[in-house]
N, C-alpha and C positions, 0 to 999 in steps of 0.2 A: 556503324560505330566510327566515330574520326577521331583519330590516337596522335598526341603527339606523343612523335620521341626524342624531341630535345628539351630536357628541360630536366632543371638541377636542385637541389634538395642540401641543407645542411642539417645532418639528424640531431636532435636537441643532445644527445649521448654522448657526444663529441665534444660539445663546448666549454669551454673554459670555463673551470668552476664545478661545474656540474659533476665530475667524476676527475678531475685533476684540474694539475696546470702547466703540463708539460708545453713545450713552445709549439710545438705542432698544432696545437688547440685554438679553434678563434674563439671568439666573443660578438656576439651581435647585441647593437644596440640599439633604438628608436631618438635621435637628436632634431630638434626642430622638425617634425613630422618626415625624415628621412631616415634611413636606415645605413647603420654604417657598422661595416665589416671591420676587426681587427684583425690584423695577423700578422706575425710576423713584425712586430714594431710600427706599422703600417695601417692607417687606415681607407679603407674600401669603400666608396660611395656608388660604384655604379650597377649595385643591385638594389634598383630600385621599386623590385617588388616583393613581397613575403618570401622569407627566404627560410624558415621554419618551422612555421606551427603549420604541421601537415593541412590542416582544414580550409585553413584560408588558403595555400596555395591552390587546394583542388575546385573552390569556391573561383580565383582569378583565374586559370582553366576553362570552369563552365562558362564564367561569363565571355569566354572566348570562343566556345560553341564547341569547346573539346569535352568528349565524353571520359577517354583514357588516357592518361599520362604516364609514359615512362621515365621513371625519377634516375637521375644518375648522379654521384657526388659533384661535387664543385669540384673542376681541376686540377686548382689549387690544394686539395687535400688528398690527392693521387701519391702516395708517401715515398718516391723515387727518391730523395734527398736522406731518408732515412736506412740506418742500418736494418737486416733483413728481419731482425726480430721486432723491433719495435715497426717495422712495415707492414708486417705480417699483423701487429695489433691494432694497426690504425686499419687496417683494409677487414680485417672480421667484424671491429664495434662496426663499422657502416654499414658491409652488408650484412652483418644479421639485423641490424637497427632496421634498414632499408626492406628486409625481408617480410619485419613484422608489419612494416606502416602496409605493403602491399596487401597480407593475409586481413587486416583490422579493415582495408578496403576493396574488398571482392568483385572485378567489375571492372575498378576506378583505375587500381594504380598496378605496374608494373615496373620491375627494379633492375637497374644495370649493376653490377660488383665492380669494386675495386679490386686490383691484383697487384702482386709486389714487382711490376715489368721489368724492374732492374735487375733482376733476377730470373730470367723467363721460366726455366725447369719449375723453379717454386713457384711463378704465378701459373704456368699451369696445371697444376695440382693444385693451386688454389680457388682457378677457375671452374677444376669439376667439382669443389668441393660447392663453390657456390653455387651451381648450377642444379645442388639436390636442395636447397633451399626452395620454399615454396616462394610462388612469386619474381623469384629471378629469373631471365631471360637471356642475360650477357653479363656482358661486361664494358666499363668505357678506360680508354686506353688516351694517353697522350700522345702526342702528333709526337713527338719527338723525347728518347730517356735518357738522359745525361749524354745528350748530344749526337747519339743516335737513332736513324731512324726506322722505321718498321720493315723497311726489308730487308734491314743486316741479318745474314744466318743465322748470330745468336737469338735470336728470336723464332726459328723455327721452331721449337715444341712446343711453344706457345701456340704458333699456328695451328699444329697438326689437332690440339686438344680442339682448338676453337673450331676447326673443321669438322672431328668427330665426334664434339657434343652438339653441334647445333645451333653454338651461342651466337646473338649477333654482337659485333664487336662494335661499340661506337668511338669514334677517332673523332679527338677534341685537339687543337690547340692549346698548346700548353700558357699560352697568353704573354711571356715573356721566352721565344726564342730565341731570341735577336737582340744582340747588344751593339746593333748601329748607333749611330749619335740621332742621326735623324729619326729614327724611330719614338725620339723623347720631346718630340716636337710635333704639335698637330694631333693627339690623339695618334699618329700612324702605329704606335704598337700594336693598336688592336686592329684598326680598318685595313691597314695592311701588311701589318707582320702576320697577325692571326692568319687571314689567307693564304700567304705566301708558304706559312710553315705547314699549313694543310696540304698545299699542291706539291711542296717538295717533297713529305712521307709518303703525297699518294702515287704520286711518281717513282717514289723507290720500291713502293709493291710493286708496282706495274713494269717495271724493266728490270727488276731485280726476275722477274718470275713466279713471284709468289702466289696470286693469283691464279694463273697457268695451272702450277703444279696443286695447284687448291684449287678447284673450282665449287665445293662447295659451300665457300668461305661465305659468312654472312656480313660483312664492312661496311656501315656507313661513315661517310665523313661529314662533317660537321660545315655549316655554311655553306650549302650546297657544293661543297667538296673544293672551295675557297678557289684560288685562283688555277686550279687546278683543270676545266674546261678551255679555259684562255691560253693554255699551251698545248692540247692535244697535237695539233698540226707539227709543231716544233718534233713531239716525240713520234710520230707517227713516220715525217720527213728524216730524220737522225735512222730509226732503226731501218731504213733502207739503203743506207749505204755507211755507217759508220761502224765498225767492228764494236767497240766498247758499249754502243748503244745495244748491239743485238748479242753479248756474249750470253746471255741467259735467257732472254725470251725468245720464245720461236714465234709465237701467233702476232697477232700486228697488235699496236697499243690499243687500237681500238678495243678490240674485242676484250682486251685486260681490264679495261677503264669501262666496260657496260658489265662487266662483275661486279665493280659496286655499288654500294647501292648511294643515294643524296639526300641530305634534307631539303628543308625548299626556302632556308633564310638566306637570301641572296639581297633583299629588298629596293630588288629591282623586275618588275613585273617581264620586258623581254628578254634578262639572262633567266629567269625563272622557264619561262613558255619556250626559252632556246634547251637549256637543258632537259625537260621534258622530251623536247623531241632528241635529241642526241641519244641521252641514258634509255629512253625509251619510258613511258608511263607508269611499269613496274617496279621502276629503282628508283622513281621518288620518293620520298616520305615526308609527311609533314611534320614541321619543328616550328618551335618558339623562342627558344633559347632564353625560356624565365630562368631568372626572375632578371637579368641585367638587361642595360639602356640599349646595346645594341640587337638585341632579342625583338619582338615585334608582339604587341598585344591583339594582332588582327590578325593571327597565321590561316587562319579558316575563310576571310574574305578576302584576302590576297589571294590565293588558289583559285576560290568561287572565280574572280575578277578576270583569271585568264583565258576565259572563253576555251574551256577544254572540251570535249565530250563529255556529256554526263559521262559515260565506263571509267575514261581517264581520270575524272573528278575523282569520281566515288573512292577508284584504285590509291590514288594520290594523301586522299583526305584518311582514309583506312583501310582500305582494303587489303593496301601492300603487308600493311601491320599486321593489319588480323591474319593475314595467309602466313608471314615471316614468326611472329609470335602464338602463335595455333590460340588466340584469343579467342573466348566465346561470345559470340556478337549480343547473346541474348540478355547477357548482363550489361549491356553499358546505361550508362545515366537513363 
């Protein structure tokens, strides 16, 4: 079975019109044969593949050689900005929405939950709450909540649930971190703020301690855990002789940073085949990141392309999945 697990879903439940028209709500449209997002007073162009009639996203899928996809909200619709109640209603309509598309496709599809993070106590209560839904398996979390990141203490009982339910967590980029000036230039919001804001959370797990004190946290980060490889030496160098680097980890960064686990959109075939060997073959995953432009419509022959071992392959393309998700191989496509 070959699973991706990146790839994002807006449920028709949600949209504008359909059941309100509170501001939180987008609207999707079809103009000149593209597809464009509303939100926020804002139009969205760069999800450039079906973004919600469940059927064709799982048809663009197949034709990518993926048997199972794990659905997780848009980012953007992660309701941190909101007060706890109406957070709490926007993150139920998705996962129970997300719960049912998974149960109507048996096999096909499995679902990540929204949680109210600005709040951790109640996202985690709302994390076991989602985790008795059929069909769900996590939850995806943003890289960063109203400026902080994942391994502030407040976010410990958050941790502790996602430890002792099982869930696997997935850590997205919130897509606007960064209010550099140059980030408004060149696309750099996405190509390199998105990265950057990955490697700064996943660096706050990892010398905050959180990891450590979890080991058996399920985390993946998103773009193959963004520029987040490219400083290992830096943190590895730091906690041997810096007090503030090592006040809370004791094992070295390494061994913090092979806890979690990666996707494999990097699209770059030797940071791919470098990480591999680094994380080790078990903590990659493969991802797509549909339906947008910097997502990759060939995640399955990019992997094939790196000359791994058949095991590594297999593990990489699903294996890691089916073992992490207790998937049954016998239903895929």
């Amino acid at each position: 079975m070959i699973v991706d697990v990146h790839a994002h879903v807006i449920v028709p439940e949600i949209l504008r019109g359909v059941a309100g028209d509170e501001a939180w709500r987008p609207s999707v449209h079809w103009e000149g044969g593209a597809q464009v997002v509303e939100l926020g007073g804002q139009a969205i162009r760069s999800a450039t593949r079906e973004f919600v009639r469940i059927d064709r996203v799982l048809a663009e899928e197949e034709s990518s050689g993926v048997d199972h996809v794990v659905l997780s909200p848009w980012v953007a619709l992660l309701p941190y900005a909101l007060d706890l109640e109406d957070g709490l209603r926007v993150c139920r309509l998705q996962n129970e929405a997300l719960a049912a598309i998974a149960v109507a496709h048996p096999g096909r599809v499995s679902a990540l939950a929204a949680v109210p993070l600005h709040e951790p106590a109640t996202a985690a209560k709302e994390l076991e709450s989602a985790m008795a839904l059929r069909g769900v398996v996590g939850a995806e979390v943003a890289a960063s909540v109203r400026g902080d990141y994942l391994g502030d203490d407040r976010f410990l009982p958050f941790w502790e649930v996602a430890e002792s339910s099982g869930a696997l967590i997935f850590v997205h980029p919130t897509t606007r971190g960064f209010e550099l000036p140059a980030f408004r230039d060149y696309y750099l919001w996405n190509t390199v703020g998105n990265p950057l804001e990955t490697a700064i959370t996943g660096a706050h797990l990892v010398m905050s301690g959180v990891l450590e004190r979890h080991p058996r946290l399920r985390v993946v980060l998103a773009h193959g855990g963004g520029a987040l490889p490219a400083v290992r030496g830096r943190l590895r160098h730091s906690h041997g002789f810096q007090p503030l680097a090592k006040a809370r980890l004791r094992e070295s960064p390494d061994v913090s940073l092979r806890r979690l686990y990666y996707d494999t959109i990097t699209h770059d075939a030797e940071l791919l085949r470098a990480l591999v060997a680094y994380a080790g073959p078990d903590r990659v995953l493969l991802g797509s990141d549909h339906p947008f432009d910097m997502g990759t419509t060939r995640p399955v022959d990019e992997v094939r392309e790196l000359g791994l071992s058949p095991g590594h392959e297999a593990a990489v393309l699903g294996g890691n999945a089916v073992r992490l998700l207790e998937l049954d191989e016998g239903k895929g496509r």
